[in-house]
LUMVOMAR-456733 format. One record per residue (C-alpha): x, y, z. Coordinates in steps of 0.1 Angstrom, whole numbers, padded with zeros to 4 digits, always signed. Example, Ala and Ser with C-alpha at 12.3 -4.5 7.8 and 13.67 -1.06 7.14 Angstrom:
<atoms>
+0123-0045+0078 +0137-0011+0071 
</atoms>
This chain:
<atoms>
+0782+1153+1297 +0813+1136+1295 +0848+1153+1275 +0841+1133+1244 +0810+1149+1240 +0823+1185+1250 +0849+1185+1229 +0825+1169+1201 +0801+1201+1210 +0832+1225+1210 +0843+1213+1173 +0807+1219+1161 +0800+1250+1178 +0836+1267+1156 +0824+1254+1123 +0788+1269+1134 +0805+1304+1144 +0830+1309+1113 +0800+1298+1090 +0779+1326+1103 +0812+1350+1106 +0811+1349+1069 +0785+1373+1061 +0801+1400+1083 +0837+1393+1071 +0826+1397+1040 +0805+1427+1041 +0830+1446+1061 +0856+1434+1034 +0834+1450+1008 +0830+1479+1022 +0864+1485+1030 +0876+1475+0994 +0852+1506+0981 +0861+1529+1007 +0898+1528+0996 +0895+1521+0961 +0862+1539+0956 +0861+1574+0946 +0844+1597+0973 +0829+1558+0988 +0837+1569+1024 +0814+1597+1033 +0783+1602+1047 +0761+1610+1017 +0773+1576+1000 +0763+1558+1038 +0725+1574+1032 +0726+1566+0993 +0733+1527+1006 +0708+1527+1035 +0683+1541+1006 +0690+1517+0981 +0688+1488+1009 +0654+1496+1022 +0629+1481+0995 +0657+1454+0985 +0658+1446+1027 +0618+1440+1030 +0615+1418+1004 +0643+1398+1013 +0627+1391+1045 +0599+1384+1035 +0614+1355+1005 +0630+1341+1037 +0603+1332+1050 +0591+1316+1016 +0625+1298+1013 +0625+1287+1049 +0596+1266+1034 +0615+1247+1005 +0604+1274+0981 +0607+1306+0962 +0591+1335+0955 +0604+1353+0919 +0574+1375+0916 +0583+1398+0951 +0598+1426+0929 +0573+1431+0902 +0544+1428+0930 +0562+1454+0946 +0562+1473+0917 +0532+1467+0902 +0509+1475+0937 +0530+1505+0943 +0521+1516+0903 +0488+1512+0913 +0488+1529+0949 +0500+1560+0935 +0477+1561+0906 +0448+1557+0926 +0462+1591+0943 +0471+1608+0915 +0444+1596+0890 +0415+1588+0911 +0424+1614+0940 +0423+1589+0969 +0439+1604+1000 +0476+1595+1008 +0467+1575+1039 +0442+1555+1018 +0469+1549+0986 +0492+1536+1006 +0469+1511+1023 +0458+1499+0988 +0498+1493+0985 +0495+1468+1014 +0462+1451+1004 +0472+1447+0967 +0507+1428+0974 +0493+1408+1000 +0465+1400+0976 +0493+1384+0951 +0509+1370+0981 +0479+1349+0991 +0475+1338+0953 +0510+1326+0954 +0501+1309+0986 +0471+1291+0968 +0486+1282+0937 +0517+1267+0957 +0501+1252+0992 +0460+1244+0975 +0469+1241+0938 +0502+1215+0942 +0523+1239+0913 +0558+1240+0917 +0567+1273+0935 +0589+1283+0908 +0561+1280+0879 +0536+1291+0901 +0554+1328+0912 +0571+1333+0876 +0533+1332+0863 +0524+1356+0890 +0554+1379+0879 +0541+1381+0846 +0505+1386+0859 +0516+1412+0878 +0538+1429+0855 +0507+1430+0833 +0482+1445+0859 +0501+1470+0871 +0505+1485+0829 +0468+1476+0826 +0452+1497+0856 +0486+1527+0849 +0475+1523+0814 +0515+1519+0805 +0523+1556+0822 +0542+1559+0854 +0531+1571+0887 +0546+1602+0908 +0543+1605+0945 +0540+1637+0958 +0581+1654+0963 +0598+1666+0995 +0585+1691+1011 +0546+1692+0990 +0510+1682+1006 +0509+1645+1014 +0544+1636+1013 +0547+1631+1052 +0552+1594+1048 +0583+1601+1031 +0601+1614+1061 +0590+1576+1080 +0619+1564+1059 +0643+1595+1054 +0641+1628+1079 +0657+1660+1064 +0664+1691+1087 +0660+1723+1077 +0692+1726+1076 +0690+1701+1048 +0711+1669+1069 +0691+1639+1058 +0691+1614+1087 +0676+1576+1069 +0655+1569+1095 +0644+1540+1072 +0669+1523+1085 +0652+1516+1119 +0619+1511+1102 +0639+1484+1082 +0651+1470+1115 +0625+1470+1135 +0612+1448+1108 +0639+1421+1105 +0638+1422+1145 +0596+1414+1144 +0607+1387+1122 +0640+1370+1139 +0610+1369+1167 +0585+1350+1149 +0607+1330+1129 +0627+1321+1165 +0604+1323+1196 +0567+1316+1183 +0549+1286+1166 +0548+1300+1130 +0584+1297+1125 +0590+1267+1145 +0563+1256+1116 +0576+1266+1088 +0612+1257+1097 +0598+1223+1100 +0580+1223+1066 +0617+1233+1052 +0632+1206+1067 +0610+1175+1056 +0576+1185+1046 +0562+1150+1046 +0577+1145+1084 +0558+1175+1094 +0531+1165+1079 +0529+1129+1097 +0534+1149+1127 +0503+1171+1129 +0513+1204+1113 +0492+1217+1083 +0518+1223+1057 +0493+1238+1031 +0484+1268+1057 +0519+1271+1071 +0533+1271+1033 +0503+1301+1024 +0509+1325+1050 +0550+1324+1041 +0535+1338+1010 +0512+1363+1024 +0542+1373+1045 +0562+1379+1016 +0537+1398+0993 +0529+1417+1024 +0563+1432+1025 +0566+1433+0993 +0544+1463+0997 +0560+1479+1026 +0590+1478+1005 +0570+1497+0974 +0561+1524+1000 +0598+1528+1012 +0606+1528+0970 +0579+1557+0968 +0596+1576+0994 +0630+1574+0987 +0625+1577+0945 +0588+1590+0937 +0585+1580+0904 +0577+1543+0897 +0575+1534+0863 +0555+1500+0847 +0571+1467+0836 +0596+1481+0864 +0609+1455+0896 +0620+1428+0875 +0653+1413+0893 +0649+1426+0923 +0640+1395+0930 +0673+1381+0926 +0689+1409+0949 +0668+1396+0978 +0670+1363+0969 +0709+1363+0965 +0707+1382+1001 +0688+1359+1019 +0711+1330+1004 +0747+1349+1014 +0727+1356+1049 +0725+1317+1050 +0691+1305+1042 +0698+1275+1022 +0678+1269+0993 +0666+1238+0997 +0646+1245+1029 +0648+1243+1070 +0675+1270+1075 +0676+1304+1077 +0684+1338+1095 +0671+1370+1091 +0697+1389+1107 +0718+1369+1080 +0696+1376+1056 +0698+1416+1064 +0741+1412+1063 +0736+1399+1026 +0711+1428+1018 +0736+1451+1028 +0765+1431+1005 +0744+1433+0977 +0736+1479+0985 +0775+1485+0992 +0782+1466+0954 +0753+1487+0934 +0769+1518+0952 +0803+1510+0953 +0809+1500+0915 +0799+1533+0905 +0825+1550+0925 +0850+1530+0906 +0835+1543+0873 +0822+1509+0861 +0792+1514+0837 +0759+1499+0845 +0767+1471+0822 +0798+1459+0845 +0771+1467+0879 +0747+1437+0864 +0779+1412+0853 +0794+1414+0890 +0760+1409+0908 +0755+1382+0886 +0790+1370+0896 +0772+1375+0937 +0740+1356+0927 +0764+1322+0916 +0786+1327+0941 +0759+1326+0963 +0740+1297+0954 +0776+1279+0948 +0780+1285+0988 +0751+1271+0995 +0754+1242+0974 +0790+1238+0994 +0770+1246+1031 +0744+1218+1019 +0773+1194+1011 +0790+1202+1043 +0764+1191+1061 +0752+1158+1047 +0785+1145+1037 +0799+1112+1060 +0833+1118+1068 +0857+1085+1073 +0881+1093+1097 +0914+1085+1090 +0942+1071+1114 +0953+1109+1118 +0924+1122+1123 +0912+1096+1149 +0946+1103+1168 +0939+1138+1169 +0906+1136+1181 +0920+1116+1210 +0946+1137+1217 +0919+1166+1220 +0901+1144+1245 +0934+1139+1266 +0941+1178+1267 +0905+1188+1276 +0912+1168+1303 +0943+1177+1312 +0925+1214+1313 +0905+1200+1340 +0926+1186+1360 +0948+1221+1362 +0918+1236+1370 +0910+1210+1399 +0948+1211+1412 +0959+1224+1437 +0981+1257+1433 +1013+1242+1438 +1008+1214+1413 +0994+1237+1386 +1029+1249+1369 +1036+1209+1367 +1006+1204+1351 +1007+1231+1325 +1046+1223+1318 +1025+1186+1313 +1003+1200+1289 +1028+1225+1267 +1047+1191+1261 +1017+1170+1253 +1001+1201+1228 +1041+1200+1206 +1042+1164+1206 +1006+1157+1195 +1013+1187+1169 +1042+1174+1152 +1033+1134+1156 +1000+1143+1138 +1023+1162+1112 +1039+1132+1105 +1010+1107+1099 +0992+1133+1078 +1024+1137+1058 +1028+1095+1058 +0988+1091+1048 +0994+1119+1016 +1025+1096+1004 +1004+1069+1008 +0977+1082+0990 +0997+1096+0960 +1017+1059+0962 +0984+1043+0956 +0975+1070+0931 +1005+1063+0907 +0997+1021+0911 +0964+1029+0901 +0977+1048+0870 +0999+1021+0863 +0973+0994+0863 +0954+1016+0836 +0977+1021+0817 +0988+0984+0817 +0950+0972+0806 +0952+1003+0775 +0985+0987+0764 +0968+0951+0763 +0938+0966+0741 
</atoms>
């Protein structure tokens, strides 16, 4: 590899690194913004409350990465949710199934609406976004039909059959709650950053993403690779209903619509792109927690419910707009002005300069950097310049422009 291509690779490599900086900076920005604004933010109850509120929000937004990996989108992850949790705990508290079997009912149900979704998008050709808003509905419907419109209680802290609720948050008897959800949630995204990184599946269904009629000319099955992102997401769709269950009990019908847009919006400020072929969990998890520090955060400021839902709105746009800017980013051609080209030669010079101090022996290494310090100011304020020349250039040809215009308006 020669310097051109280093320094080509180096370039790349720090607009890679601040783009996936962004999440973090941001969340930490958050968070700090509450803590000192916020009233009683920065305490350890209010660090539970937001792992609590993160955990059923955090498995569904892992598994609609998968789905938007894929090109598409899953809006019927929250009401599924809902509705096969609604249904899990009235089959224990109506039809006195045991705890252990309820909660595997959970699973089956949403992974049930997750292969439809699968079907209807991968077998069936419907656009993914007509195809899971119809299954929202559906399931929005099913889950009133078999509650018959009344909600469902899990058993409390503490009674007969509530051990599952201490798999997401452990209390002492000295009453310190320790959210050991938050590894369970973990663990999760960690299973997943495998299989979407190291295994066939996500090399798959990053290439579906990326140009689904490529990968199909090239051998993969896009219909099965496209289903099982669904049955991936329906699947955690349900763990996340059980981690609602535990943390809340009661789960009430026509409840889990726009939850949806909380995973979706953190999967999108995590960096999965919308329209297909890139994605991280980890990332995904970062915007997850963005979106738990704002519903917990807002309230400590006193802001009413009505101002929570305007500034996640605010998020969901902000986060599509960034996307829309990461997309453009990345497919836009870039001319290279005279300025720029002379900087990009210069860079080339230096990097090898670097070498060559590196190489040299030690007595000819304080000549060299004294070399280098000189050629670093003079490439600095030379490029100054021709920036400075090509604006007045620019803003000269600007004001002939406007000229010309406004001679040919004259003439009509």
């Amino acid at each position: 590899m020669d310097t051109t291509e280093r320094v080509e690779l180096k370039e790349r490599g720090r607009s890679v690194n601040m783009s996936k900086l962004l999440a973090p900076l941001s969340l930490v920005i958050v968070y700090a913004f509450f803590a000192i604004f916020g009233r009683n933010f920065f305490s350890y109850t209010n660090l539970v409350n937001i792992l609590d509120s993160s955990y059923y929000i955090g498995f569904i937004a892992i598994g609609v990465t998968f789905v938007i990996i894929t090109g598409g989108i899953d809006l019927s992850c929250g009401t599924i949710m809902m509705a096969s949790t609604i249904i899990g705990g009235t089959a224990y508290k109506t039809w006195g199934w045991p705890m252990w079997l309820s909660l595997i009912l959970i699973l089956f149900i949403s992974t049930a609406f997750g292969l439809f979704n699968g079907v209807l998008v991968s077998r069936l050709s419907l656009p993914p976004f007509i195809a899971t808003l119809g299954t929202m509905m559906i399931s929005l419907g099913i889950g009133s039909i078999v509650s018959n419109v009344r909600s469902a209680t899990f058993p409390a802290r503490g009674a007969p059959d509530s051990w599952f609720k201490s798999i997401f948050k452990y209390v002492t008897p000295k009453n310190f709650a320790i959210p050991t959800g938050a590894i369970v949630l973990f663990g999760t995204a960690f299973i997943a950053f495998l299989i979407l990184t190291r295994t066939k599946m996500g090399r798959y269904i990053f290439a579906v993403g990326s140009n689904k009629e490529a990968a199909r000319l090239s051998g993969v099955n896009v219909a099965k690779w496209e289903m099982i992102a669904y049955i991936v997401s329906g699947f955690l769709a349900g763990v996340g209903g059980i981690g609602f269950a535990a943390v809340y009990t009661t789960v009430m019908p026509n409840q889990g619509q726009g939850f949806e847009l909380y995973a979706i919006a953190g999967a999108v400020i995590g960096g999965t792109s919308l329209s297909g072929g890139a994605g991280s969990v980890l990332g995904t998890m970062i915007g997850v927690y963005i979106m738990s520090v704002l519903r917990t955060g807002l309230p400590s400021m006193n802001l009413q419910s009505q101002y929570q839902t305007f500034f996640t709105g605010v998020v969901v746009l902000g986060a599509v707009l960034l996307d829309i800017y990461r997309n453009k980013r990345a497919t836009e051609v870039r001319i290279l002005t005279p300025s720029d080209e002379y900087r990009n030669a210069m860079q080339i010079e230096i990097a090898t300069l670097r070498e060559q101090i590196t190489l040299a022996p030690k007595q000819e290494k304080g000549h060299l950097r004294a070399q280098l310090r000189t050629l670093r100011f003079e490439v600095l304020h030379k490029y100054r310049a021709m920036r400075q020349e090509e604006r007045e250039q620019a803003n000269a040809l600007k004001r002939q422009e406007k000229e010309f215009e406004k001679r040919d308006n004259d003439r009509l």
